[in-house]
C-alpha positions as CSV (number, residue, x, y, z in Angstrom):
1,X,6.1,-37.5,-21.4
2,X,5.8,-34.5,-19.2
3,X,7.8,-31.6,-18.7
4,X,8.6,-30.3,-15.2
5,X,6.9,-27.0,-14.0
6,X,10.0,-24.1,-13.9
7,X,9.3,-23.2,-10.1
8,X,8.4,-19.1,-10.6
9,X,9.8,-16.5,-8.9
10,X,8.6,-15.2,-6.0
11,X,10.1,-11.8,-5.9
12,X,9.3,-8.3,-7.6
13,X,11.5,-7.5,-10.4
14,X,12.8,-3.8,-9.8
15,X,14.4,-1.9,-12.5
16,X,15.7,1.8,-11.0
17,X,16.6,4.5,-13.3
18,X,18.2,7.8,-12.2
19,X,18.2,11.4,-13.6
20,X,14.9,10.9,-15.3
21,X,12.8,14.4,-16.4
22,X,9.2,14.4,-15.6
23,X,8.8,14.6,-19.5
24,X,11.0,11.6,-20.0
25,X,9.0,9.8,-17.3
26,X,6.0,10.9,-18.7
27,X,6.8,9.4,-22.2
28,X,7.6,5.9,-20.9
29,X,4.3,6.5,-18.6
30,X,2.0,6.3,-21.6
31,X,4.2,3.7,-23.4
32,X,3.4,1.6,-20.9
33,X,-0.4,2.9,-19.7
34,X,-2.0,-0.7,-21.2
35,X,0.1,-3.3,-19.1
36,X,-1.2,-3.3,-16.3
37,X,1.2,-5.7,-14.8
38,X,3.9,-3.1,-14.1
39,X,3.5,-0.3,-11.5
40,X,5.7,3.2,-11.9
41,X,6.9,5.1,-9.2
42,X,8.5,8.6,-9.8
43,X,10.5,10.9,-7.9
44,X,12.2,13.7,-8.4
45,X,14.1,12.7,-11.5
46,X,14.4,9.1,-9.6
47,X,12.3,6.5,-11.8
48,X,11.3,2.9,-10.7
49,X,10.1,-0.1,-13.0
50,X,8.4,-2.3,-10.9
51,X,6.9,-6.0,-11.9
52,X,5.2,-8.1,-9.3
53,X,5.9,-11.7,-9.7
54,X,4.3,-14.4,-7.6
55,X,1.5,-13.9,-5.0
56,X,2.5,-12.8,-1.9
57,X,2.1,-9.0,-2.8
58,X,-1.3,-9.2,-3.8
59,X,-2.4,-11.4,-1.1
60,X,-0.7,-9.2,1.8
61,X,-2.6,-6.6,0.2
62,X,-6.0,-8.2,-0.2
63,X,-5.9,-9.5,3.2
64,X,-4.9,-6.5,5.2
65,X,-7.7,-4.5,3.4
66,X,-10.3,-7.0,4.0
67,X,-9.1,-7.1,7.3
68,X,-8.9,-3.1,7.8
69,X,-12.5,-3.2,5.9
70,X,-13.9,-5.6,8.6
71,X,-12.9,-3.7,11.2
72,X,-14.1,-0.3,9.9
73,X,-17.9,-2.1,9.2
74,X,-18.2,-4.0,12.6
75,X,-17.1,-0.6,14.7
76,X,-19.8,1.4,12.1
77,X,-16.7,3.7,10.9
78,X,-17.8,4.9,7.8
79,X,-15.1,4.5,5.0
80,X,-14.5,4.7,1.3
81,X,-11.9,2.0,-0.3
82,X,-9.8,4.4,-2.9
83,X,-8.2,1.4,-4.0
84,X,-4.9,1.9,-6.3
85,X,-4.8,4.9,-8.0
86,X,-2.3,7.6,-9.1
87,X,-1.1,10.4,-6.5
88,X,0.7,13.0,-8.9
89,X,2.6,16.2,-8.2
90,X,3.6,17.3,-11.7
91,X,7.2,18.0,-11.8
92,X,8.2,16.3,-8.7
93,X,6.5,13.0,-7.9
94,X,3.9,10.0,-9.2
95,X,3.0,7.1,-6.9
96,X,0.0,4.8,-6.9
97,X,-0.4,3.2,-3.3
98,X,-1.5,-0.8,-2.9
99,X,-4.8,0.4,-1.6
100,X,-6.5,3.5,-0.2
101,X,-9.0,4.8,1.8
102,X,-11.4,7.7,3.3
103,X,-12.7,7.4,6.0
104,X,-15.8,9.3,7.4
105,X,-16.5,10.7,3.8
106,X,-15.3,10.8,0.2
107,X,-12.4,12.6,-0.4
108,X,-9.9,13.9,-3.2
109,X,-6.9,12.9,-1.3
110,X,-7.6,9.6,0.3
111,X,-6.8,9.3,4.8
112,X,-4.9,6.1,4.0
113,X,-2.6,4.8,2.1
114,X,-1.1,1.3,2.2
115,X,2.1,0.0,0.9
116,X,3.3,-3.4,0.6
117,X,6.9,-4.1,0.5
118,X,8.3,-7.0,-0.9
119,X,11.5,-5.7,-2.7
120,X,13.2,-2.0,-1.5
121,X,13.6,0.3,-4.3
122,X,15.9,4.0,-3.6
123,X,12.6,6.0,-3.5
124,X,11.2,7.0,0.1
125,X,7.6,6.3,-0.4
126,X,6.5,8.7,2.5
127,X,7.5,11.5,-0.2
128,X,5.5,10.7,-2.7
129,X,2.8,11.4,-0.6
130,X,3.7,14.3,1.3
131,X,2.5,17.2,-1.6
132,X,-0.7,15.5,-1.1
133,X,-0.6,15.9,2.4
134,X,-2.0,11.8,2.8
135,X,-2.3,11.9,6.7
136,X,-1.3,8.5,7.2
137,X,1.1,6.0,5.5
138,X,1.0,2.4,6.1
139,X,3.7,0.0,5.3
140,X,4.1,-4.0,5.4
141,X,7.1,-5.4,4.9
142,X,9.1,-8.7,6.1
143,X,6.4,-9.3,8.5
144,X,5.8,-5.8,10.1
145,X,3.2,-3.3,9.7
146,X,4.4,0.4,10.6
147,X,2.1,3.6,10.4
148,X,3.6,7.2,9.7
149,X,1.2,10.0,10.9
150,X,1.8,13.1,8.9
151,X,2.6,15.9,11.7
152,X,1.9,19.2,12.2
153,X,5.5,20.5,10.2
154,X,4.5,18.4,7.3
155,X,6.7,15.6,8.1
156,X,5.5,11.9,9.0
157,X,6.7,10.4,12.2
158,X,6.0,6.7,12.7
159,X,3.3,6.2,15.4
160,X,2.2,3.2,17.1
161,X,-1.3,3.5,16.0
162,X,-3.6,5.1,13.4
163,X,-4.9,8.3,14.4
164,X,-8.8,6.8,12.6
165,X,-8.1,3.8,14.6
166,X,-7.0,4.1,17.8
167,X,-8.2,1.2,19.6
168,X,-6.7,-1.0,17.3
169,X,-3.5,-3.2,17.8
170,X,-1.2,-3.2,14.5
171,X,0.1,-6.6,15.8
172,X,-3.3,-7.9,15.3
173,X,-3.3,-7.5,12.2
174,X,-0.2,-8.7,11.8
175,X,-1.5,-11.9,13.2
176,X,-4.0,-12.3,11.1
177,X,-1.9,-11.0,7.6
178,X,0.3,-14.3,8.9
179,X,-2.2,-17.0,8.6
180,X,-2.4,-19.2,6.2
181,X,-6.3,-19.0,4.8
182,X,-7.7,-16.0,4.1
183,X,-10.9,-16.4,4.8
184,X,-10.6,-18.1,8.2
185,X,-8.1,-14.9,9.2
186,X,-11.1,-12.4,8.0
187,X,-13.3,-14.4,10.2
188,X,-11.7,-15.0,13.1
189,X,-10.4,-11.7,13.1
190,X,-14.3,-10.5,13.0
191,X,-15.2,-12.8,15.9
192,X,-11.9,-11.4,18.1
193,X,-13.4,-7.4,17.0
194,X,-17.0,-8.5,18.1
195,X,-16.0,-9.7,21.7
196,X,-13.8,-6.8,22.3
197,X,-16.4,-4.3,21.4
């Protein structure tokens, strides 16, 4: 006799928590610094418990940066993946982006960060990263890509396209984020950057 597969959910499992001190954050950080399945995100006394469940997170994010990747190697642009790692302003704010990058050369504070979205939590993102002045903030969510350029005041505004990569059409990624095989998006997305350049 067999039993029938529960069908998983899909969705992240968000748990918000509200008037949180950095210590108190800071104490449930390293109470939870082995499982790696849950991702923190703190701001100013805002905490959220997030869980991803299912695959479409990580294979939003895996595809976009193989896709961003391909593009940087075929146009020679000289990058550094960051990946996933911790952007802290003690007191005030803890994030870990999706993925990350430098581009040019290695850096402290990485050019890019990317953000994928599958459930809303309170926080604004775009603060956690603006004490470590991140010039650019990338977000997917429900099927749209939008980049916010951190400006000249300190604030980011959303822009139509990267400021590393002009020439390069955020729906065309899109496109290729959409389909249904990975590697036959990677490589037909390398085939469309060849002809054009």
């Amino acid at each position: 006799m067999s039993i029938p597969l529960v069908d998983q959910p899909t969705e992240e499992k968000l748990v918000t928590l509200k008037d949180v001190s950095w210590e108190q954050f800071k104490g449930i950080e390293g109470h939870l610094q082995d499982n790696h399945s849950v991702k923190l995100t703190y701001l100013s006394g805002v905490l959220e418990i997030m869980s991803p469940v299912g695959d479409k997170h990580e294979k939003v994010k895996r595809t976009l940066g193989l896709l961003l990747e391909t593009y940087m190697r075929e146009l020679g642009i000289r990058f550094y993946a960051r990946g996933g790692f911790t952007l802290e302003e003690p007191g005030y704010a803890s994030g870990t982006p999706d993925e990350s990058y430098s581009i040019g050369t290695e850096k402290e504070i990485p050019d890019i960060v990317l953000e994928i979205i599958v459930t809303s939590g309170t926080i604004n993102r775009k603060e956690l990263y603006k004490p470590k002045k991140v010039p650019e903030v990338w977000f997917w969510k429900s099927n749209s890509l939008k980049i916010f350029s951190l400006n000249d005041s300190g604030e980011y505004e959303e822009v139509n396209r990267s400021r590393f990569f002009p020439n390069l059409d955020p729906a065309l990624l899109l496109d290729y984020i959409a389909m249904p095989d990975q590697y036959d998006a990677v490589a037909e997305f390398q085939q469309v950057i060849r002809n054009q350049h």
